[in-house]
N, C-alpha and C positions, 0 to 999 in steps of 0.2 A: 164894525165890530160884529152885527146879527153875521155877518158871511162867514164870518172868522169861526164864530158860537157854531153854524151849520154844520162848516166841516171839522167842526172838535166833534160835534155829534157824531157823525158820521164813523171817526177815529173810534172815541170812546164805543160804540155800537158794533163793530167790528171787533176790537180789544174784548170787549168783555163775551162777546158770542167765542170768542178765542180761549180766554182765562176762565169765565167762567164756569168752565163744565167744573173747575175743584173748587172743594167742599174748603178751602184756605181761606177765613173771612176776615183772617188781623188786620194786612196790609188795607181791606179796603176801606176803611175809614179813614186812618191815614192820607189815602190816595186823594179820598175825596175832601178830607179838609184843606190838604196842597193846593190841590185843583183850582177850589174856590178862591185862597187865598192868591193864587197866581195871576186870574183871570180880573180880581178885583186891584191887583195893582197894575195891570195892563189898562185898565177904565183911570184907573190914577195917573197914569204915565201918559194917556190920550190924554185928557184936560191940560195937562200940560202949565199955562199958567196960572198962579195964583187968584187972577179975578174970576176964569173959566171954572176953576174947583169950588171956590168959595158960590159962586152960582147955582153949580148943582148941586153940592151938597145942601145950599140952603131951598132947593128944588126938591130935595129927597128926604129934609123935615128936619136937619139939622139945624139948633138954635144960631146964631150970628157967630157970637164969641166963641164956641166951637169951632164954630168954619172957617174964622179967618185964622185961630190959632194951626190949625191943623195945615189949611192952606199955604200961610209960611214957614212952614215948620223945613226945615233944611235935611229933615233925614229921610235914606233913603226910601225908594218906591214902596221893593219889600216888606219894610219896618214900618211904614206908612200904610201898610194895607193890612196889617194886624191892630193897627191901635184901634179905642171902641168909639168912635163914628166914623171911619169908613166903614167900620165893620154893620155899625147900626144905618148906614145910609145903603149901603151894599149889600145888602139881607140875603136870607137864603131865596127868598120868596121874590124880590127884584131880581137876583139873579135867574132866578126856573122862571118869572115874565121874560127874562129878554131870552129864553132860549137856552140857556146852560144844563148842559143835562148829570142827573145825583150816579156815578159808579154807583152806588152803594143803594141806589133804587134799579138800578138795573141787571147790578147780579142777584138780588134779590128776584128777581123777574124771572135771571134765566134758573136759578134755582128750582125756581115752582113755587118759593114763598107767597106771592102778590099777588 
């Protein structure tokens, strides 16, 4: 997954040295809550099965009975990567650790805001 995160970098870095010279700043929060939300059900979709999820989520601070609920939970990936402990074990700030980089830190950047 860190290779996968490199070359989103890479993407995203190039995208926004592209989009970002306009002053258009609605979509990028938007972009960047999609983003995260995508990337953290691709982390869902790797664990794969139920003992593998319930593992890390209780690795990433999540109490028991949250994790095994969430762990068998039958809906999809998607839907599973908005409810709040993935969301609370999938943070913004585990995410920018493993590598994921913020749209919305970096057109800020090309701005000249930062």
């Amino acid at each position: 997954m860190k290779y996968r995160l490199y070359k989103l970098g890479q993407f995203l870095r190039g995208w926004v040295g592209y989009f970002g010279i306009s002053q258009y700043y609605r979509p990028i929060p938007e972009l960047d809550e999609w983003l995260r939300r995508r990337i953290r059900m691709c982390y869902w979709k790797q664990w794969r099965w139920p003992r593998t999820k319930v593992r890390h989520l209780l690795a990433l601070g999540i109490n028991l009975k949250a994790a095994i609920q969430h762990a068998l939970s039958s809906k999809s990936y998607w839907r599973m990567a908005r409810t709040p402990a993935v969301q609370m074990a999938l943070n913004n700030k585990w995410l920018k650790k493993q590598g994921l980089l913020s749209i919305k830190d970096l057109w800020c950047k090309a701005q000249g805001y930062a």
